[in-house]
BALUM-273456 format. One record per residue (C-alpha): residue number from 1; x, y, z. Coordinates in Angstrom, 1 decimal. Layout:
<pts>
[NUM; [X; Y; Z]]
...
</pts>
This chain:
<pts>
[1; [-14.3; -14.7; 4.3]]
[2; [-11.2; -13.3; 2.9]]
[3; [-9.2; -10.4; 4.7]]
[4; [-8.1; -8.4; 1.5]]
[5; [-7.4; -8.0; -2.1]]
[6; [-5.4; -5.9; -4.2]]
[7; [-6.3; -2.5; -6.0]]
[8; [-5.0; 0.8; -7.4]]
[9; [-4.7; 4.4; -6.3]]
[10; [-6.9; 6.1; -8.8]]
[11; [-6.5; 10.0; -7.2]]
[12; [-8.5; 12.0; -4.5]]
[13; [-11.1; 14.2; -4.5]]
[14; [-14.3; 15.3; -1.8]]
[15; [-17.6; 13.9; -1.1]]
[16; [-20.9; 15.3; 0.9]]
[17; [-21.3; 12.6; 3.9]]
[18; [-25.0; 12.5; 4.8]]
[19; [-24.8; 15.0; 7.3]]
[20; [-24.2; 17.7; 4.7]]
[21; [-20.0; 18.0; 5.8]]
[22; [-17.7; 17.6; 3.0]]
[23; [-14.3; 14.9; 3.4]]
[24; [-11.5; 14.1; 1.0]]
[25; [-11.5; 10.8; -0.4]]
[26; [-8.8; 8.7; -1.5]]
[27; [-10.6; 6.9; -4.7]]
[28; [-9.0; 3.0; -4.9]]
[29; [-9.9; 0.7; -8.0]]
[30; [-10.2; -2.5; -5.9]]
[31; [-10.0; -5.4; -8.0]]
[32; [-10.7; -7.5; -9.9]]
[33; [-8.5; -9.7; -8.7]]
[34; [-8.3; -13.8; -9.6]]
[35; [-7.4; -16.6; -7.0]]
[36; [-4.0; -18.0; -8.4]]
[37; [-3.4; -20.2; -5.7]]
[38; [-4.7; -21.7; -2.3]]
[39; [-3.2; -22.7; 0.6]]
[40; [-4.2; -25.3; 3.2]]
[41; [-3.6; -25.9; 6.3]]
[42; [-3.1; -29.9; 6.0]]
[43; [-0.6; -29.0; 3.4]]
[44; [0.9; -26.0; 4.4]]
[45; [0.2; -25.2; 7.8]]
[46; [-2.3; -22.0; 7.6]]
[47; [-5.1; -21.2; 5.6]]
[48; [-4.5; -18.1; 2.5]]
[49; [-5.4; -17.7; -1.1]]
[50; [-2.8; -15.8; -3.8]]
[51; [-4.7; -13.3; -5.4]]
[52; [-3.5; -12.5; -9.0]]
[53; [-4.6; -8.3; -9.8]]
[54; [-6.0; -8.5; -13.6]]
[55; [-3.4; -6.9; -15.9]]
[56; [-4.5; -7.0; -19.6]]
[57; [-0.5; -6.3; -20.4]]
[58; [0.8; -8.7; -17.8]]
[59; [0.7; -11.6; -20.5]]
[60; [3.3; -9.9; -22.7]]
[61; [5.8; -9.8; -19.7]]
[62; [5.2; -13.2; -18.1]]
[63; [7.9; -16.0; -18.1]]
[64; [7.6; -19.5; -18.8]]
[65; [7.5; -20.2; -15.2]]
[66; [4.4; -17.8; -14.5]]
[67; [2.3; -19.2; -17.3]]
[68; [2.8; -22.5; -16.0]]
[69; [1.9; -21.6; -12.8]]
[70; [-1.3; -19.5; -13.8]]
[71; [-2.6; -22.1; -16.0]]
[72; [-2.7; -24.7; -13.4]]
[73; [-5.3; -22.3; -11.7]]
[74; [-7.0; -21.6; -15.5]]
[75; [-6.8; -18.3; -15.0]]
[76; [-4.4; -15.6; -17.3]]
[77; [-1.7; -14.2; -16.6]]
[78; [-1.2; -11.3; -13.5]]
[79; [2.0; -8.8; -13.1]]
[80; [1.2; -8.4; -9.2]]
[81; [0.2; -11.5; -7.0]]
[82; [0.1; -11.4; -2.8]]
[83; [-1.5; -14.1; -0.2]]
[84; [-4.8; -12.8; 2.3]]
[85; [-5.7; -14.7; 4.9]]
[86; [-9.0; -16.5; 4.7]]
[87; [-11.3; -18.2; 7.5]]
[88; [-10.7; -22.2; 8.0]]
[89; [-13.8; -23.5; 6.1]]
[90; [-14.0; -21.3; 3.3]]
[91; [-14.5; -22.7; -0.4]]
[92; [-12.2; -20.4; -1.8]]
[93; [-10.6; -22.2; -5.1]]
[94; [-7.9; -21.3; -7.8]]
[95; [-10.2; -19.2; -10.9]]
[96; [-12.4; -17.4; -8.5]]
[97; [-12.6; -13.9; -8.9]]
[98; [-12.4; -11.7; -6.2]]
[99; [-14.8; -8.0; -6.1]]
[100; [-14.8; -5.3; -4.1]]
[101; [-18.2; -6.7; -2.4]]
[102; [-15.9; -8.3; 0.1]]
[103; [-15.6; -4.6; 1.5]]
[104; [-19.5; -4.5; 1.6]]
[105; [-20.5; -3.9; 5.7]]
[106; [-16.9; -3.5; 6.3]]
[107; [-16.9; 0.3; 8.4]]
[108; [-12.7; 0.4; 8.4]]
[109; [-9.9; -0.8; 6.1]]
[110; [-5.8; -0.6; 6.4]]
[111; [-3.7; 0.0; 3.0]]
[112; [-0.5; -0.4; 2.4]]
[113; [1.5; 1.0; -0.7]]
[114; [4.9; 2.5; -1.4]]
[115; [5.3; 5.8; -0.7]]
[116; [6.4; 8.3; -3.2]]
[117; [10.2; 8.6; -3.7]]
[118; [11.7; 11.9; -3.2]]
[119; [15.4; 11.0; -4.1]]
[120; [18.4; 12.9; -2.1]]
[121; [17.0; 15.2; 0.2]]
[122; [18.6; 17.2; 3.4]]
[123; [18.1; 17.0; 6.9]]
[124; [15.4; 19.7; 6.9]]
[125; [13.4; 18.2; 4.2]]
[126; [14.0; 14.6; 5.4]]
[127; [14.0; 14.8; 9.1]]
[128; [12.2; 18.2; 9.6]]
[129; [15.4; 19.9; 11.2]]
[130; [15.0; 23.8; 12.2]]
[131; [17.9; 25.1; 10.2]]
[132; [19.7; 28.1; 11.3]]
[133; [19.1; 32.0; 11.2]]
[134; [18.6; 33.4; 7.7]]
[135; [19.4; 36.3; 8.4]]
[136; [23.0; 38.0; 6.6]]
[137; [26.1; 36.5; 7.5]]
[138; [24.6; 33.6; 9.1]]
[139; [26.9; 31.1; 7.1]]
[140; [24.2; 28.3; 8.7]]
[141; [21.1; 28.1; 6.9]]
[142; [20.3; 24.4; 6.2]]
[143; [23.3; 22.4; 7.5]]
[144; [22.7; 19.2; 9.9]]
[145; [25.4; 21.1; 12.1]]
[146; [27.9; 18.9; 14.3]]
[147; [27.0; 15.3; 14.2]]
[148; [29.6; 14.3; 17.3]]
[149; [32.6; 14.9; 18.9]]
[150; [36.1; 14.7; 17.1]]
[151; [38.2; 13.8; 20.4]]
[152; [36.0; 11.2; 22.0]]
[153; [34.9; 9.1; 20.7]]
[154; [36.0; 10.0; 17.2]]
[155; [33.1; 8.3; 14.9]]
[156; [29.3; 9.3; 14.5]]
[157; [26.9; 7.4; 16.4]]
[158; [25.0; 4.8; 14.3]]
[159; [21.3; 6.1; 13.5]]
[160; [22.5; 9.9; 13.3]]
[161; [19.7; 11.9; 11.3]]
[162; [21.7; 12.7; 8.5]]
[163; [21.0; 13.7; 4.7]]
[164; [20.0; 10.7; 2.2]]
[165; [17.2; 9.1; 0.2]]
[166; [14.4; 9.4; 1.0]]
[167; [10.6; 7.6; 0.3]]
[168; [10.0; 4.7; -1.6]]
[169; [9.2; 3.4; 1.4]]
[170; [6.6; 0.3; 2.1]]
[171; [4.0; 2.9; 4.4]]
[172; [0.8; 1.2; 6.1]]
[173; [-2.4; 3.7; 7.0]]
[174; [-4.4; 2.2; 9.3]]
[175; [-8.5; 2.2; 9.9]]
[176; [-9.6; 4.6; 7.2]]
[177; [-13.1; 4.5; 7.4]]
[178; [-15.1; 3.4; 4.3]]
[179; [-17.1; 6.3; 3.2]]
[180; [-18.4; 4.4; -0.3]]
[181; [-18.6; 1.1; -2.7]]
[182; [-19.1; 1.5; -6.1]]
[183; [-19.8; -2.6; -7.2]]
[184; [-20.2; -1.5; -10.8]]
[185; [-17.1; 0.4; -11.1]]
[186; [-15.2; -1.6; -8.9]]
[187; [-14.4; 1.5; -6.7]]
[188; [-13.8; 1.5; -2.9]]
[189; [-13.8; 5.3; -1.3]]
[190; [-12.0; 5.7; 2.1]]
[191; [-11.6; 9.0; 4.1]]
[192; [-8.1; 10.7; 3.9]]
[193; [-4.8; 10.1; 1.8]]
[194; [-3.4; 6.6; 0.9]]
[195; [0.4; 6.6; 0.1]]
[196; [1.8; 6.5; -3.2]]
[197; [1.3; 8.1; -6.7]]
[198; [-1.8; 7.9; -8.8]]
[199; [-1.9; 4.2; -10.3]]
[200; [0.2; 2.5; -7.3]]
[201; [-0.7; -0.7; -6.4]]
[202; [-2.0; -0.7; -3.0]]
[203; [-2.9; -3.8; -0.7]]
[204; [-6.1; -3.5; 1.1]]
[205; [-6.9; -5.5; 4.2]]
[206; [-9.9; -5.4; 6.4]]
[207; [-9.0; -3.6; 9.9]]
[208; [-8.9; -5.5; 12.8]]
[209; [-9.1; -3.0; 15.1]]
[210; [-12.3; -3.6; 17.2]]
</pts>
């Protein structure tokens, strides 16, 4: 079996569970993805697949190198391309295409994705500082206040919670339960919020918490 595959972030919305509650949804567009490459143990030293997500626009952008390398496995071109683990014995081989049926009887999944950048942002934004009063004359309203002392030892501390950018980070959510598969549409539902915009890529791996 293979661990993962790659998909997109297509929004959130709710959906009735059979017990009549409702939940919010993260809706992911898993797939399809190709196998570009395969790795081997023999050869070198653990046992993964590359998997390729389909990009109609990726053949326009790709190099010379990339063609080469995607028409060795006779598939087309792909803009995004990551390894998943796969169990020693499986006959997983470059041109296979991978569905989001590998998710089917799976009950938990972990994404990762990059978060959503925020830019420069202040302490109380960024590190969820309390600020000072509001109230008039105050002169101390969203400062980081003092940040060490001048006399000894005269510099600031290294990992002081200071102002700076902030997202854009590589976030991993882990065992979201899988609330739906849609095998027509290619669509895998998980319960809660996935990081990143609408249309991120976002790597999906089954969970391996027991």
């Amino acid at each position: 079996m293979i661990q993962g595959m790659i998909g997109r972030k297509v929004g959130m919305t709710q959906l009735f569970l059979d017990d009549g509650t409702v939940a919010p949804v993260t809706v992911i567009e898993a797939g399809p993805c190709v196998v570009v490459q395969r790795r081997s143990g023999a050869k070198d030293g653990y046992e993964a697949v590359q998997l390729g997500l389909v990009d109609a626009k990726a053949a326009k952008r790709a190099d010379r190198a990339m063609r080469g390398h995607h028409e060795r496995a006779g598939v087309p071109p792909t803009r995004l391309r990551r390894e998943f683990g796969i169990d020693a014995g499986s006959e997983w081989k470059p041109g296979d295409k991978v569905l989001v049926d590998i998710f089917d009887g799976v009950p938990k999944v972990d994404v990762i994705a990059t978060s959503k950048g925020k830019g420069f942002q202040g302490v109380m934004k960024r590190h969820n500082f309390r600020g000072g009063a509001n109230s008039h004359g105050s002169m101390f309203h969203r400062a980081p206040g003092s940040i060490g002392a001048s006399a000894f030892p005269s510099r600031v501390f290294k990992g002081m919670r200071g102002t700076g950018h902030m997202g854009s980070d590589r976030v991993t959510v882990k065992n979201l339960k899988v609330v739906r598969i849609d095998k027509d549409k290619n669509l895998l539902l998980v319960r809660g919020a996935v990081p990143g915009a609408v249309g991120a890529a976002v790597l999906l791996h089954k969970s391996r918490a027991k």
